[in-house]
N, C-alpha and C positions, 0 to 999 in steps of 0.2 A: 591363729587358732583354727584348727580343721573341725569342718561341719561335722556335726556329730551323725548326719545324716548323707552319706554320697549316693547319687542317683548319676545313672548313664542307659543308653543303648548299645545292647552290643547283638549285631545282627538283627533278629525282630523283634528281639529281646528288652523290655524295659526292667532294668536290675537295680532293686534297694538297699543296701548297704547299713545295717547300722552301727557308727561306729563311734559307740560311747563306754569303751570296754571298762573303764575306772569305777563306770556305777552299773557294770553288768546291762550297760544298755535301755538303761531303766529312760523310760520315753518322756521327755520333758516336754512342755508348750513347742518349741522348735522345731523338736522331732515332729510331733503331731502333724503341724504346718507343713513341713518341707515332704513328708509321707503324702501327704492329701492335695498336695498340689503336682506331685508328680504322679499320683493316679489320675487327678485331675487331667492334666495334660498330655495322656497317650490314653486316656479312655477313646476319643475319637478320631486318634491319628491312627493311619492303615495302615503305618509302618510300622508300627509296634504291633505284634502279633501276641502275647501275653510280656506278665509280669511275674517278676520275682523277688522275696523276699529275702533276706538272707542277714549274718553277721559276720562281722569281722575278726571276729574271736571265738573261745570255748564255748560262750556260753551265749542263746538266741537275744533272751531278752527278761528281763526280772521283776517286771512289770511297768506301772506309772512310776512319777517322781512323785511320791504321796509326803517325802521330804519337804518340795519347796511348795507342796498343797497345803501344808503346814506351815511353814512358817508364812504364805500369804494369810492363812488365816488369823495368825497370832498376831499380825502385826494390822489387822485390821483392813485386810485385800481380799475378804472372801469372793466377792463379787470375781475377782478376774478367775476363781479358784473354781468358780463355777462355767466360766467360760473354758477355763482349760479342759473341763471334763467335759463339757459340751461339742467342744470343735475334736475328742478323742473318741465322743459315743457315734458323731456323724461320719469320721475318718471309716469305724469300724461297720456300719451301715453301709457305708460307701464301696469296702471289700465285698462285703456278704451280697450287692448289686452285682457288683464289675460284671463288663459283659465281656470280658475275656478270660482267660484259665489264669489266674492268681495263685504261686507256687511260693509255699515258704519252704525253708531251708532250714531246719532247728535241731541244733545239739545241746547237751547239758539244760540251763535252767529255762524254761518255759511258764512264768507267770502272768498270775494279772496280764497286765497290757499286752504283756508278751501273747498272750491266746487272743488278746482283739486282734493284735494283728497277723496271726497265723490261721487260726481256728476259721474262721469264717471265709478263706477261700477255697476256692476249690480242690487244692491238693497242700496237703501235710504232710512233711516227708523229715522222720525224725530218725537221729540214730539211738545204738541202745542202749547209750546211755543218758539220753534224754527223759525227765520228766517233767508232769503239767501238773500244775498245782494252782487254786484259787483261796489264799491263806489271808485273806481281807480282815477275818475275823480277830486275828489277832492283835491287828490295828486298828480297832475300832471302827471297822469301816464296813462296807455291803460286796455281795458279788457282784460286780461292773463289767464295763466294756461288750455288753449284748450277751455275757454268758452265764446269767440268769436263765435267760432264753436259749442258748447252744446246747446247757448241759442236761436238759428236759429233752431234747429234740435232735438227739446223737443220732448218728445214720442208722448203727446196728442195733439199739436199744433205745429206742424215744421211753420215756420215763420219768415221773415228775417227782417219784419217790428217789430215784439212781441223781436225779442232776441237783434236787436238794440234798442230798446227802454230801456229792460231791463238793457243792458250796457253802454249804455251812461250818464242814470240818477241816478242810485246805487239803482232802485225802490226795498224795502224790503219786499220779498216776504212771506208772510205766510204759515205756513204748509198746510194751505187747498191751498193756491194760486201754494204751490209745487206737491199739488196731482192732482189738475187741471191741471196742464202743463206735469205729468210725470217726473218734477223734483225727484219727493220722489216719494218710491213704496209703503210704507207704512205710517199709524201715529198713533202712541201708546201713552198712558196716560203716560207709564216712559218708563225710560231706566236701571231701577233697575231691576238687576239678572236678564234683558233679554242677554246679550252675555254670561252669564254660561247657560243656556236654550239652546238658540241656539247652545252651543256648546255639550252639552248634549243631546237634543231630535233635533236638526240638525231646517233647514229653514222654515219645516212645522208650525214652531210657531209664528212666524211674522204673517199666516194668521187669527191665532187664538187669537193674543191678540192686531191685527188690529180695529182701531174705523172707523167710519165711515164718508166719508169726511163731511165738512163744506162746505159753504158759501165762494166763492172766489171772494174779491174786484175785483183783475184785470180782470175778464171775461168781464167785462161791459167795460172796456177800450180797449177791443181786435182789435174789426173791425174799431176804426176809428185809432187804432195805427200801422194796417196794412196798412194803407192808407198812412199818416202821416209820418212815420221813412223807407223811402225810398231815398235813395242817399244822395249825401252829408250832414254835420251840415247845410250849409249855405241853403239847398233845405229843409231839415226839418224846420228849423227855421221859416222860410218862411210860413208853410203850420200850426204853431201851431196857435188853437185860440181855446174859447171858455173853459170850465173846463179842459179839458186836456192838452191847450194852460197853463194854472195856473197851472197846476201841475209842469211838467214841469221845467217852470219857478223858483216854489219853491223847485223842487228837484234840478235842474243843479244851482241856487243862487249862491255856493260855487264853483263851478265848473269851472277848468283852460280850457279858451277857444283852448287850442292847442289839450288839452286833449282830449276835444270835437270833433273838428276841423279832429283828428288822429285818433279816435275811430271808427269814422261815417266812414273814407276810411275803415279800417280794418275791418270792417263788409261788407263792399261792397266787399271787395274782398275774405272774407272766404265764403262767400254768396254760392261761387258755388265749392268748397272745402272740402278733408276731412281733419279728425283731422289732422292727419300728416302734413299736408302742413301749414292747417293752422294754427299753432304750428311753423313753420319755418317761417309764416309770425309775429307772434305773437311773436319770438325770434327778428328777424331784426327790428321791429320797437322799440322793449323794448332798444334796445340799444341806440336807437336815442333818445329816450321820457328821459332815466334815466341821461341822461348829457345834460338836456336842464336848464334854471335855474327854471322851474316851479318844476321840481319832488322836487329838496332840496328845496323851497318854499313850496311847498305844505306837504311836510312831515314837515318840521318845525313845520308850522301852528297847521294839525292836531294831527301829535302822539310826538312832541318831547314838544313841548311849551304847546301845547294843546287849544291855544289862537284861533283859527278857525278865523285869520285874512290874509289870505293868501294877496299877492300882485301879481298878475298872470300878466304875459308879453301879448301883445297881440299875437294874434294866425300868425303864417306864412302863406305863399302862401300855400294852398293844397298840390300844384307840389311836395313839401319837403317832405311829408310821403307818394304819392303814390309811388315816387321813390325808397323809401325803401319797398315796397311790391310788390314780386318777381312774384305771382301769384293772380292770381283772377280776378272777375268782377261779374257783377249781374246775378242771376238765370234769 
């Protein structure tokens, strides 16, 4: 059976391979491991000159395996379900360090896990028909992998109103919507025989076979979403009306109101935080979220059945997930 993970050198080049195409590369305990051990192991060798991310197929990556976080939960293995997201929150820590230039490669789908391990290096190089989406919500689950804290803290628009917005509703962002934000550093027509180039004629080539940005839907939704996705769900709910009020609406539709409910504190309080910590808050509440019965609800629904008929509980008191966030408050 082939690692789902292939790692090599090629010239000064240390190149990440993921290649789990069956499940869109959805990042499993393995994955994590064989990722972190092979940053691990050219972080201080001088022959490796940078690193590169990349996949082996259409699509980058579709996030975590929130599948078998499930079924360890159901079967009474939360404990290792907590370590797997633990050694995935340090993995993505461990990019967002690297003290070399970190280059992902991404086409098509760009989730969850997928943005731990792109988003936080130094360059994002998508094509255009790539999108990024953080759709937690409709699994029962929280915005993870440090982009609680990425999506506040975008290069072109830092913004605590923009990056809860974007994590609360799974809003899918376009390539141009990621070079507006400083999500993506670049966006190129392919990704054919660009990481043999870059690993051959080195970074200068992203600038050279760079297009030129688009057209970003989400610009026109900025200033009233900075208004809008401040404080609690129940303050935001409050304050939606008008086309953005319907948006909204039809993006969180599917949406487990606890999900919501935990998300909206967990941006409140990475708000005024760095990746580190808020990583340590994004570890302590994933523990509470992944043994509530909405996550095996909501994973049922969408990736095991596929039947998108979730039955979500209603949401708790607030007090239940500020308590498990150890730090924070609003900027």
């Amino acid at each position: 059976m082939n690692q789902p993970v292939r790692t090599n050198v090629v010239n000064h080049t240390g190149v990440i391979t993921l290649d789990r195409p069956e499940a869109l590369n959805s990042l499993n305990h393995e994955m994590v491991t064989l990722i972190a051990e092979a940053l691990a192991t050219w972080r201080d060798d001088a022959a490796v000159e940078q690193v590169l991310i990349h996949s082996s197929g259409k699509h980058f990556c579709a996030g975590g395996d929130v599948r078998a976080a499930r079924d360890g939960v159901l079967s009474g293995r939360a404990k290792e379900v907590d370590a797997y997201f633990a050694d995935e929150y340090a993995m993505n820590l461990a990019i967002a360090n690297y003290p070399k230039p970190y280059v992902a490669l991404a086409s098509g789908v760009i989730m969850g896990g997928g943005l731990g391990v792109s988003a936080h290096g130094s360059h994002l190089v998508v094509t255009e028909d790539a999108f990024a989406s953080m759709p937690e919500m409709n699994i029962g689950f929280i915005t993870d992998v440090g982009m609680s804290w990425k999506l506040q803290n975008l290069p072109n628009c830092p913004s605590q109103g923009l990056g809860t917005f974007l994590a609360l509703t799974g809003y899918r962002l376009s390539a141009d919507d990621m070079l507006a934000t400083g999500l993506a550093t670049h966006k190129v027509a392919s990704l054919e025989g660009l990481a043999e180039r870059i690993a051959q004629e080195g970074l200068g080539v992203l600038d050279e076979v760079a297009l030129e940005a688009g057209e970003s839907r989400l610009e026109c939704w900025k200033d009233e979403v900075d208004t809008v996705f401040t404080g609690s769900w129940a303050d935001i709910s409050a304050r939606l009306d008008g086309e953005l009020g319907e948006l909204v609406r039809e993006l969180t539709a599917q949406a487990s109101p606890s999900s919501l409910t935990a998300a909206a504190e967990l941006m409140r309080a990475n708000s005024a935080l760095d990746l580190a910590k808020s990583l340590e808050n994004e570890r302590a509440l994933a523990a509470v979220m992944c043994r509530e019965p909405d996550f095996a609800e909501g994973v049922r629904a969408v990736l095991v059945d596929k039947s998108n008929d979730a039955k979500f509980e209603t949401a708790p008191d607030v007090g239940k997930y500020r308590a498990a966030l150890a730090h924070g408050g609003d900027k």
